[in-house]
C-alpha positions as CSV (number, residue, x, y, z in Angstrom):
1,X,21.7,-102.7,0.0
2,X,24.1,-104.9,-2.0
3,X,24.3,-105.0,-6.0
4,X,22.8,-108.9,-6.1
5,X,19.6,-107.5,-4.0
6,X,18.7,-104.7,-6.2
7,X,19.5,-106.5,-9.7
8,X,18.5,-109.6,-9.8
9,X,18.7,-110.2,-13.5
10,X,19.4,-108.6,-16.7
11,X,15.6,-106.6,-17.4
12,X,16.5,-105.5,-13.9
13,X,19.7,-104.4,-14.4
14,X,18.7,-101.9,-17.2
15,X,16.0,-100.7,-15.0
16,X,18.5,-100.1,-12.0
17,X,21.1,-97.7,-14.7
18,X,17.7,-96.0,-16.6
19,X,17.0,-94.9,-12.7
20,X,20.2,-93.6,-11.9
21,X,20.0,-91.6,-15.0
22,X,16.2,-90.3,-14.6
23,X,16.3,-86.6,-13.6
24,X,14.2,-83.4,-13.9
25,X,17.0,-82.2,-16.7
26,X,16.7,-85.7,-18.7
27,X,14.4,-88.5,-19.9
28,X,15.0,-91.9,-19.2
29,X,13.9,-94.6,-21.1
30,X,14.5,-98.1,-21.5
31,X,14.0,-100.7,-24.6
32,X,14.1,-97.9,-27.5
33,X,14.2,-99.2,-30.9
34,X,15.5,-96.1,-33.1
35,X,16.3,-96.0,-37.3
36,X,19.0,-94.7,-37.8
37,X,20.3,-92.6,-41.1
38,X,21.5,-96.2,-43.1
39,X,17.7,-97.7,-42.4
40,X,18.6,-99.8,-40.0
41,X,17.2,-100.5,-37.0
42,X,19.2,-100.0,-33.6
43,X,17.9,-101.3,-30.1
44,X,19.0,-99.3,-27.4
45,X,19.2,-100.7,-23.6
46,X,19.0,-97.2,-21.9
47,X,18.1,-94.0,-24.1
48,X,18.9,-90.0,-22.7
49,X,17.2,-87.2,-24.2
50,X,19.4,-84.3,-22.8
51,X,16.8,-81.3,-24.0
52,X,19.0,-77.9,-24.5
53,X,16.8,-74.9,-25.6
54,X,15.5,-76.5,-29.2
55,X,18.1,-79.0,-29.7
56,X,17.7,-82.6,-28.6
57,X,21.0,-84.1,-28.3
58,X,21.0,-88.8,-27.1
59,X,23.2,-90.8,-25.5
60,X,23.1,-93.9,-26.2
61,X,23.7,-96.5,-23.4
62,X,24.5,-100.0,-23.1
63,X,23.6,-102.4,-20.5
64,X,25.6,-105.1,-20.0
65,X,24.9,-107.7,-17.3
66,X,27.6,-110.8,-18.0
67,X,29.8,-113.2,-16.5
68,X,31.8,-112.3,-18.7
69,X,34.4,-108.9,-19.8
70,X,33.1,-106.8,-22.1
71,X,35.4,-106.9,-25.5
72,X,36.4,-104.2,-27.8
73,X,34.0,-105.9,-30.2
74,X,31.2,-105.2,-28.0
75,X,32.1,-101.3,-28.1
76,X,32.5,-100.9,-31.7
77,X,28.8,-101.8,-31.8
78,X,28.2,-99.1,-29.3
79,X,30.1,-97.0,-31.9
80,X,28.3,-98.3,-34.7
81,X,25.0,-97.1,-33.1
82,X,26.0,-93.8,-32.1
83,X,27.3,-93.0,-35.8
84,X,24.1,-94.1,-37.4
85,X,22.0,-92.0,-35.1
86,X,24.2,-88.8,-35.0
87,X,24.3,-89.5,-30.9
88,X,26.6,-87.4,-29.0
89,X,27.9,-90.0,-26.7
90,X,28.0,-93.6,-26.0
91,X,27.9,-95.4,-22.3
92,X,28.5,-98.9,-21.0
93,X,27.8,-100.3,-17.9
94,X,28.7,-103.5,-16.3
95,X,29.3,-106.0,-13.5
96,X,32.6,-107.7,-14.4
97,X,34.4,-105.0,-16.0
98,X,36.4,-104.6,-19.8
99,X,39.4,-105.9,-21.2
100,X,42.3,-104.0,-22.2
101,X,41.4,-103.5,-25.8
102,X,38.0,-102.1,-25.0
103,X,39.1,-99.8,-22.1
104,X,41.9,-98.2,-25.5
105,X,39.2,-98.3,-27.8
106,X,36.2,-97.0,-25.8
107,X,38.9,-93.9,-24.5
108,X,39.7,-93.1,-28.4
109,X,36.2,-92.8,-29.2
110,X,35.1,-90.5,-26.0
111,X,32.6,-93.2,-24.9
112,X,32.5,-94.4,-21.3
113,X,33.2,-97.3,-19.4
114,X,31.5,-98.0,-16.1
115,X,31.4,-101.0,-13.6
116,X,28.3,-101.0,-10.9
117,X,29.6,-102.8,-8.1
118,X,29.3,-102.4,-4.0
119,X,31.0,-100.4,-2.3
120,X,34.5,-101.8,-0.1
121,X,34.2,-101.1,3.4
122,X,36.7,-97.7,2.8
123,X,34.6,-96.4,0.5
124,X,31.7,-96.5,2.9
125,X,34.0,-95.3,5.8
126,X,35.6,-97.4,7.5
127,X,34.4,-99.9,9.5
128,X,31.8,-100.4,6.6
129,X,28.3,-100.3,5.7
130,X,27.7,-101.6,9.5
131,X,28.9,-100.4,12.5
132,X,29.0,-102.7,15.2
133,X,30.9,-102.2,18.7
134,X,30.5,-102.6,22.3
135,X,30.4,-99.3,24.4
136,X,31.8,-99.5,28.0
137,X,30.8,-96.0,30.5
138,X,33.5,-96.3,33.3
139,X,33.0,-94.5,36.1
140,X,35.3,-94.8,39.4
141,X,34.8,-94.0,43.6
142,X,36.8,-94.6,46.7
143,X,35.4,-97.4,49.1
144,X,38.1,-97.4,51.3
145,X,41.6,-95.1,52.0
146,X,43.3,-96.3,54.9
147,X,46.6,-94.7,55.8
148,X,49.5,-97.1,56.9
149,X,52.4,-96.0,59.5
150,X,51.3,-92.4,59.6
151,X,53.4,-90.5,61.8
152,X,51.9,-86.8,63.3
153,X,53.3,-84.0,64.5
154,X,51.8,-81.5,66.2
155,X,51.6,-77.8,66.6
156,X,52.3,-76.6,70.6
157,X,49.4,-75.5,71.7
158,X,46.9,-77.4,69.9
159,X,44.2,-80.2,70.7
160,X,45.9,-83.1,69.4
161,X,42.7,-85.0,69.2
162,X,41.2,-82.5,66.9
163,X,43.6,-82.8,64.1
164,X,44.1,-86.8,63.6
165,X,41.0,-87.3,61.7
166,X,41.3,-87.1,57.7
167,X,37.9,-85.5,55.8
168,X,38.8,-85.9,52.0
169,X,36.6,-83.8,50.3
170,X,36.4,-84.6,46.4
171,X,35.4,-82.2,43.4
172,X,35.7,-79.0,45.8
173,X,38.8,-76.7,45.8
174,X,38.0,-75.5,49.5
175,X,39.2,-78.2,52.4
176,X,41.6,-80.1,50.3
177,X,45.0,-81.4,52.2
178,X,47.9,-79.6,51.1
179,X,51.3,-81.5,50.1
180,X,54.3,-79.9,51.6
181,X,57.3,-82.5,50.8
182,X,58.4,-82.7,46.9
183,X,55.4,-85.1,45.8
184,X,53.7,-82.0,45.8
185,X,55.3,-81.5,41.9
186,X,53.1,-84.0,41.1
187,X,49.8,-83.6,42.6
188,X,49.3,-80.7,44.8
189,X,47.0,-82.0,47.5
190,X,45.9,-85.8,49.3
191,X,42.7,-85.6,47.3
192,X,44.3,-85.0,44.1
193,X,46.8,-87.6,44.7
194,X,44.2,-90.3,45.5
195,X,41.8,-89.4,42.7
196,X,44.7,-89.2,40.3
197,X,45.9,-93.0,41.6
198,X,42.2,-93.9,41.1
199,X,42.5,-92.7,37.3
200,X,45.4,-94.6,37.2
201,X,44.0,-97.9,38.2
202,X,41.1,-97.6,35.7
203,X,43.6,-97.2,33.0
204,X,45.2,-99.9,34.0
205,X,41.4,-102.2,34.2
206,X,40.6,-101.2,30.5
207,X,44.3,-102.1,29.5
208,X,42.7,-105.4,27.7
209,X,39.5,-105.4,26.2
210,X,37.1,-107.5,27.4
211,X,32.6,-107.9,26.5
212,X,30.8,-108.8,29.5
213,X,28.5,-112.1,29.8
214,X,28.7,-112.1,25.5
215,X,27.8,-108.6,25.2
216,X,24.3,-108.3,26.7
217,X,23.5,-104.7,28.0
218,X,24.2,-104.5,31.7
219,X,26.0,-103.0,34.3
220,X,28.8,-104.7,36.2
221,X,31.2,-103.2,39.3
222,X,34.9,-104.6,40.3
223,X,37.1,-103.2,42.7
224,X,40.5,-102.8,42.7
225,X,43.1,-102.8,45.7
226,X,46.4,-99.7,45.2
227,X,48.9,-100.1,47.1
228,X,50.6,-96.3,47.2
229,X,54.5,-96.7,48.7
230,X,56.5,-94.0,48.9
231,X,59.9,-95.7,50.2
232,X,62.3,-92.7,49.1
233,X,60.6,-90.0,51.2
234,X,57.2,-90.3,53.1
235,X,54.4,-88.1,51.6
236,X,53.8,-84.8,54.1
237,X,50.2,-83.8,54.0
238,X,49.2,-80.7,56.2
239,X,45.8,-81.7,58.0
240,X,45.1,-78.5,59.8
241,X,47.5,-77.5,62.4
242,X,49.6,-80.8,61.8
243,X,51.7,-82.8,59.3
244,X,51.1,-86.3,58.5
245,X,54.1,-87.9,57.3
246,X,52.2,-90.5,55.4
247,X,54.8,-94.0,54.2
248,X,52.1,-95.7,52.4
249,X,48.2,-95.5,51.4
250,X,46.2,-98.6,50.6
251,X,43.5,-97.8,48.9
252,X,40.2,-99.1,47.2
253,X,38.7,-98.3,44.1
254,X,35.2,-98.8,43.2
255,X,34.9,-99.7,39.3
256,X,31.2,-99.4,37.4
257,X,31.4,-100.6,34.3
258,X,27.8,-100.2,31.6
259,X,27.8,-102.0,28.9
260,X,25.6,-101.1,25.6
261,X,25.7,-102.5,21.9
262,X,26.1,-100.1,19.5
263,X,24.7,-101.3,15.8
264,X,24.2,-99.2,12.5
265,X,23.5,-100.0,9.4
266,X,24.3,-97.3,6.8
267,X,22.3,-97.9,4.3
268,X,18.8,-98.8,6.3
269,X,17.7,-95.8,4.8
270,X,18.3,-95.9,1.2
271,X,16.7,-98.0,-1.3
272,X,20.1,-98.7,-2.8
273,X,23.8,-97.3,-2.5
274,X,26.4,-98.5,-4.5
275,X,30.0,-97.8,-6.2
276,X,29.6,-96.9,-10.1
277,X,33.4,-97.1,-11.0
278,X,34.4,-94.8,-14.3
279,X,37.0,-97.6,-16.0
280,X,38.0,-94.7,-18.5
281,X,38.6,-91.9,-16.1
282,X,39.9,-93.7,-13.1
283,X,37.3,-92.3,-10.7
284,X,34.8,-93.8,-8.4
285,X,31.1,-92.4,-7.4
286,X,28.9,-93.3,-4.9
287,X,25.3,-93.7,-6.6
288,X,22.4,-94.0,-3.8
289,X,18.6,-93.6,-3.6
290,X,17.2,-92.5,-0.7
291,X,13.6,-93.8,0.3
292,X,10.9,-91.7,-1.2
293,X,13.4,-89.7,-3.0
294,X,12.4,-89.6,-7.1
295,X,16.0,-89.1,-8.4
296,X,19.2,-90.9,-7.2
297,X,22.5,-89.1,-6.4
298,X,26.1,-89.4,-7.3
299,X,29.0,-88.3,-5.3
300,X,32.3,-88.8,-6.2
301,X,34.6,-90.4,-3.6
302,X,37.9,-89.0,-3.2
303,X,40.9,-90.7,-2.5
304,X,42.1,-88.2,-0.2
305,X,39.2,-89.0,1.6
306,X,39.3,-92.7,2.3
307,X,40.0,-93.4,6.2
308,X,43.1,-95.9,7.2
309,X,43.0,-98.6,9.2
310,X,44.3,-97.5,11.9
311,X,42.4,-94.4,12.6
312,X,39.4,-96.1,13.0
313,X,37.3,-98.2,15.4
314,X,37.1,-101.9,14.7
315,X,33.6,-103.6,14.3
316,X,33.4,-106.1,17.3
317,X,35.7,-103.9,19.4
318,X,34.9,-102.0,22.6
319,X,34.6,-98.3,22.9
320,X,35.5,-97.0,26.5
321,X,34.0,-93.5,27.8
322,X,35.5,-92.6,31.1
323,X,33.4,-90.5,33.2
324,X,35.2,-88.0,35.2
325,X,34.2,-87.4,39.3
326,X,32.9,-89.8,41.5
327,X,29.9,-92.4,41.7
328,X,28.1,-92.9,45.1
329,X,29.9,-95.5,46.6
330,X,26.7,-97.2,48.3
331,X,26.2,-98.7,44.8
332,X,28.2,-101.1,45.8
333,X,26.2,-102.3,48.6
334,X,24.7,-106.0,48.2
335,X,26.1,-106.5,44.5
336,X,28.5,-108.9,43.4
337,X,31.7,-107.7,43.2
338,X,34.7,-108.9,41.0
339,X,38.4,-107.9,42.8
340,X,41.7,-107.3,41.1
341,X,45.0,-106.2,41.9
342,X,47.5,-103.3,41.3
């Protein structure tokens, strides 16, 4: 939730910092009027009663919600206060932030400075409080391998009708067709050669990113014509008793393609998060509430920590999975089919 939704004005500004301050170890309170030792009377935004054994020891904290940069004047007020009433330390916390002066003369009087603001979309983690993308599952089959020019030659003795049929078995190490010429330093069997080629033309679909029909969720197919030449040496393939001395392979590649929307919003489930930035110390905290949690949290956010552009995913972007094996081709029966070349 953004800083303008949970203060909305300056009552509820102080309400916001006595509520980041209210734990089991201190009492918050806000609106104190205390006397201090010279008689006079000090009004107090945001009061802490830190109890330790039988001492009582207060800090004293300023709210400031302004348009404008809180002066050094402002903090020797704060100074004035804590002085009077023997507090141990003095806080200030704004929306705009503090001018020079103030930021030398709060550090010399060990009283800090802090700015609420919201946080940047690297301090969330990037891409920010959202995350919004497009997530594409791409799975692949074969329609159609059909062998060009194929040249056979036999073993003497055998039944040459028996051995010109090709049965490509995918995903099984048994019956695969063995390469025998050098392409074999590449792929060592037809079937790995094909599926590989159909790997290949998927990477080349999702080259360019591209959201389906404006994103809805659906589930779209394209197929894709290879054209595999091999004009320096024909590819041998041992099909049994027999080598096929294969020039070229044209062959078809079914392409699903499911489309889902992806959307999360960090913060859905906190009453508020936010960046509480120590203007003294040069350090930054994440302050959050969760829902039905009594106290809020702060965690410190390192800069070690913060992710870089280019390591993450952009909002809007596409997200592609690719499934490994083989969908049933017979999906493709009766569907509209977009084609593209390779």
């Amino acid at each position: 939730m953004e800083l303008q939704s949970v203060v909305k004005d300056w009552g509820g500004f102080e309400e916001f910092i006595r509520d980041l301050h209210a734990t089991g170890d201190v009492s918050a309170e806000r609106g104190v009027t205390l006397v201090g030792a010279s008689g006079a009377s000090r009004e107090i935004d945001v009061l802490l009663r830190h109890n330790e054994g039988p001492d009582q020891s207060l800090t004293l904290i300023e709210c400031k919600c302004w348009t404008r940069k809180v002066k050094r004047a402002d903090i020797d007020v704060l100074h004035s206060s804590m002085l009077d009433l023997n507090a141990s330390k003095g806080v200030v916390f704004t929306r705009i932030g503090y001018q020079s002066g103030a930021k030398i003369y709060a550090k010399s009087k060990g009283i800090e400075l802090f700015v609420v603001r919201d946080l940047s979309d690297k301090e969330w983690g990037l891409p920010g409080k959202v995350i919004d993308f497009y997530l594409h599952v791409i799975s692949k089959t074969i329609v159609k391998v059909d062998v060009k020019n194929t040249k056979v030659a036999y073993q003497v003795g055998t039944e040459q009708k028996e051995q010109t049929a090709l049965l490509l078995v995918f995903g099984c190490k048994s019956k695969k067709h063995l390469i025998v010429s050098f392409h074999k330093d590449k792929h060592r069997t037809l079937e790995d050669y094909l599926e590989a080629a159909c790997d290949h033309a998927i990477d080349e679909f999702q080259k360019k990113a591209f959201i389906i029909n404006g994103g809805e969720e659906c589930t779209r197919y394209f197929l894709v014509d290879v054209n595999m030449q091999f004009p320096d040496s024909e590819l041998q393939v041992v099909n049994g008793t027999t080598v096929l001395y294969v020039p070229r392979i044209e062959l078809a590649v079914g392409i699903k393609v499911s489309q889902s929307r992806f959307v999360l919003d960090r913060s859905e489930k906190y009453l508020f998060v936010l960046a509480i930035e120590d203007c003294v110390n040069n350090q930054v905290y994440a302050a959050c509430k969760r829902e039905g949690s009594p106290e809020a949290q702060w965690v410190r956010i390192k800069s070690d920590t913060l992710s870089h552009q280019d390591e993450v995913l952009v909002n809007g972007s596409v997200l592609r999975i690719i499934m490994k094996g083989f969908f049933d081709p017979k999906e493709l029966e009766g569907r509209s089919i977009r084609t593209r070349q390779r």
